[in-house]
LUMNUVEX-196522 format. One record per residue (C-alpha): residue number from 1; residue in three letters; x, y, z. Coordinates in steps of 0.5 Angstrom, whole numbers, plus 500, padded with zeros to 3 digits. Layout:
<pts>
     n   res    xx    yy    zz
   NUM   ALA     X     Y     Z
...
</pts>
This chain:
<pts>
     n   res    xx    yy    zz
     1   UNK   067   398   900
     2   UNK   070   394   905
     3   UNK   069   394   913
     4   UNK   066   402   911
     5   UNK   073   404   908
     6   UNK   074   405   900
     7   UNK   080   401   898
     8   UNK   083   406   893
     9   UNK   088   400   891
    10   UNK   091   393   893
    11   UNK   099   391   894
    12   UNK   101   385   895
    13   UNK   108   383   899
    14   UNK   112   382   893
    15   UNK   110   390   891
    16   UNK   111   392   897
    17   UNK   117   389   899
    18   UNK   120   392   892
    19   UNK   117   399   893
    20   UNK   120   400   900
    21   UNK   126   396   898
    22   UNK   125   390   903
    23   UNK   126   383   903
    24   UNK   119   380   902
    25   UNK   120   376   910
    26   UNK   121   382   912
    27   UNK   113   385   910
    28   UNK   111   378   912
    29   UNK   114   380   920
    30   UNK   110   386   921
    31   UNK   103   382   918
    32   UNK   103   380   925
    33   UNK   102   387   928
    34   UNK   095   389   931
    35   UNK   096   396   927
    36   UNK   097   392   920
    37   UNK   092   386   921
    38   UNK   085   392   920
    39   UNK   089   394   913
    40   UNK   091   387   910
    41   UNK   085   385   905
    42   UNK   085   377   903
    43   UNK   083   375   896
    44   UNK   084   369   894
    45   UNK   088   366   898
    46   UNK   094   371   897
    47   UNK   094   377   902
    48   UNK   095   385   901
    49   UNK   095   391   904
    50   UNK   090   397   903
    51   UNK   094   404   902
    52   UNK   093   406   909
    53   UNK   097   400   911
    54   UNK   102   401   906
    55   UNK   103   408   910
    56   UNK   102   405   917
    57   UNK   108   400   915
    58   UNK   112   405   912
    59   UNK   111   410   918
    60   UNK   114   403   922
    61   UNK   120   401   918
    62   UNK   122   409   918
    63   UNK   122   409   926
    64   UNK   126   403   925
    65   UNK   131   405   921
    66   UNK   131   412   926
    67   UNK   128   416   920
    68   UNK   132   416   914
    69   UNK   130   422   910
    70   UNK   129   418   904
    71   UNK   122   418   901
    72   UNK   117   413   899
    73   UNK   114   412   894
    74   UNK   107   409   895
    75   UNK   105   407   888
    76   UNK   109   401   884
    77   UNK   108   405   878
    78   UNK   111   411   880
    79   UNK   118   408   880
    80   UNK   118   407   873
    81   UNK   117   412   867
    82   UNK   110   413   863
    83   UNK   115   411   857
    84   UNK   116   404   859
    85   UNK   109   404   862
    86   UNK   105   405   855
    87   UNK   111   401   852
    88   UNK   109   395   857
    89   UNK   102   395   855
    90   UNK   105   396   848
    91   UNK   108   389   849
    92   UNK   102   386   853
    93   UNK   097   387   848
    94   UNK   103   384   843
    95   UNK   103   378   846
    96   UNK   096   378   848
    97   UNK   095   379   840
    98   UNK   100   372   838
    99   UNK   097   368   844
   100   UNK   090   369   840
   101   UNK   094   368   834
   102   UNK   097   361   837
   103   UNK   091   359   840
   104   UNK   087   361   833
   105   UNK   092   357   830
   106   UNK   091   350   834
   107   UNK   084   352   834
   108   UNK   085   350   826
   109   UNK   089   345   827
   110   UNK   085   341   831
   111   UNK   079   343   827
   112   UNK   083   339   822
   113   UNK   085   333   825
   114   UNK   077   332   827
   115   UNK   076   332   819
   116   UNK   080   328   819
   117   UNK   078   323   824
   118   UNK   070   324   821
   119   UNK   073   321   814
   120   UNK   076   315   818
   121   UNK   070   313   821
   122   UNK   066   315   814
   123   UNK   071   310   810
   124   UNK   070   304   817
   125   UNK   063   305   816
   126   UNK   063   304   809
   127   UNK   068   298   811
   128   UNK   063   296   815
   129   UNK   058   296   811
   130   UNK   060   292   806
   131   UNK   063   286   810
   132   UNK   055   285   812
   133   UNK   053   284   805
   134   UNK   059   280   803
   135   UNK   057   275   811
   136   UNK   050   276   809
   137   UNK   051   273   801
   138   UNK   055   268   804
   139   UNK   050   265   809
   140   UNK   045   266   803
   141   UNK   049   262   798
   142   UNK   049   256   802
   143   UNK   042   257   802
   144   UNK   041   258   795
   145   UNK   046   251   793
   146   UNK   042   247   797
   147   UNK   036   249   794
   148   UNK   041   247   787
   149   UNK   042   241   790
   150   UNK   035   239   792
   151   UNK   033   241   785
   152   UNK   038   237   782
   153   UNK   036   230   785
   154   UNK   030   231   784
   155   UNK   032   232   776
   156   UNK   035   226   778
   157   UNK   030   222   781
   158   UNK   026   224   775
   159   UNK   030   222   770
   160   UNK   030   215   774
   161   UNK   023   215   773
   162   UNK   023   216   766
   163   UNK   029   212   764
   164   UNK   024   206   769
   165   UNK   019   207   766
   166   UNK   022   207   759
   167   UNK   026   201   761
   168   UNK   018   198   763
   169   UNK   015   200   755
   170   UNK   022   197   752
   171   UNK   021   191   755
   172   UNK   014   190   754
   173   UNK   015   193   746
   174   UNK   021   188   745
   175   UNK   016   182   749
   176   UNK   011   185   743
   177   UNK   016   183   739
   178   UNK   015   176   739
   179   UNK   008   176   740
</pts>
C-alpha cells in the first residue's frame, strides 16, 4: 500500500520506453506532468510508474500521435512469448547455478592459500624458535668458558703452590743432605 493505493506493479523508464516504443527522453519529459507526478513511485534512487500511470502516459502519447489505432500492451512480459520466458528463467537459474559453482570454486581456493599461509608461519615459528635456543646457548657459552677459564687458573695457581711448596721441601731435603 502506497498513499492508500495498491501498486499491482512497478515500471521503470527503461520498460516503459520499450513497451511503448519510446525513447527513454521522451518518458522523462512527461515526469514533469502534474497527471504523472501522483503515479511516479521512487526506490532507491531509481524512478518508476504504478500501472495507473503507465495508462495515464500512454492516453498522452495517444493524444499526440492523434490516436493511432495501435494497442498498447501494458506488461513488458506480455511481449514475449511464455517459451522464451521460461527459457529466460531457465538460463538464469543456469548462470545462478555456475556463479554458485565459481564462487564455490574460489571459496576453496582460498580455503587453500589460508592452509598455506598457516603452514608458513608454523615453519616461521619453529624457525623462530630455534634461532632463541641457538642465541640462548651462545650467550650461556660465554658464561660456561669463563667459568672454564676460572677453573683453569685456578688449577694453575694451585699447581703453582704445590710446585713452591715442593721446591721449599726439596731444598730443605737437598740442605738436609749436607747436614
Amino acid at each position: 500500500m502506497l498513499k492508500g493505493r495498491c501498486i499491482s506493479m512497478l515500471h521503470s523508464i527503461n520498460d516503459i520506453s520499450i513497451l511503448l516504443n519510446i525513447s527513454k527522453m521522451t518518458v522523462y519529459r512527461k515526469l514533469n506532468n502534474k497527471e504523472l507526478k501522483s503515479h511516479i513511485v521512487i526506490k532507491k534512487g531509481v524512478k518508476y510508474f504504478d500501472d495507473e500511470g503507465l495508462r495515464l502516459l500512454t492516453q498522452k502519447l495517444n493524444k499526440k500521435t492523434n490516436n493511432k489505432s495501435e494497442e498498447v500492451k501494458t506488461d513488458v512480459n506480455d511481449n514475449l512469448p511464455k517459451k522464451e520466458v521460461a527459457a529466460d528463467k531457465d538460463n538464469y537459474t543456469i548462470s545462478l547455478k555456475s556463479e554458485i559453482d565459481f564462487l564455490r570454486s574460489e571459496i576453496k581456493e582460498k580455503n587453500l592459500q589460508i592452509i598455506n599461509l598457516n603452514n608458513r608461519l608454523e615453519t616461521e615459528q619453529d624457525l623462530h624458535k630455534n634461532s632463541q635456543i641457538l642465541l640462548k646457548t651462545q650467550q650461556d657459552k660465554p658464561k660456561e668458558e669463563i667459568l672454564l677459564l676460572e677453573n683453569h687458573f685456578k688449577e694453575l695457581d694451585n699447581m703453582k703452590i704445590k710446585k713452591e711448596e715442593s721446591k721449599k721441601n726439596n731444598k730443605t731435603g737437598f740442605l738436609n743432605w749436607f747436614k
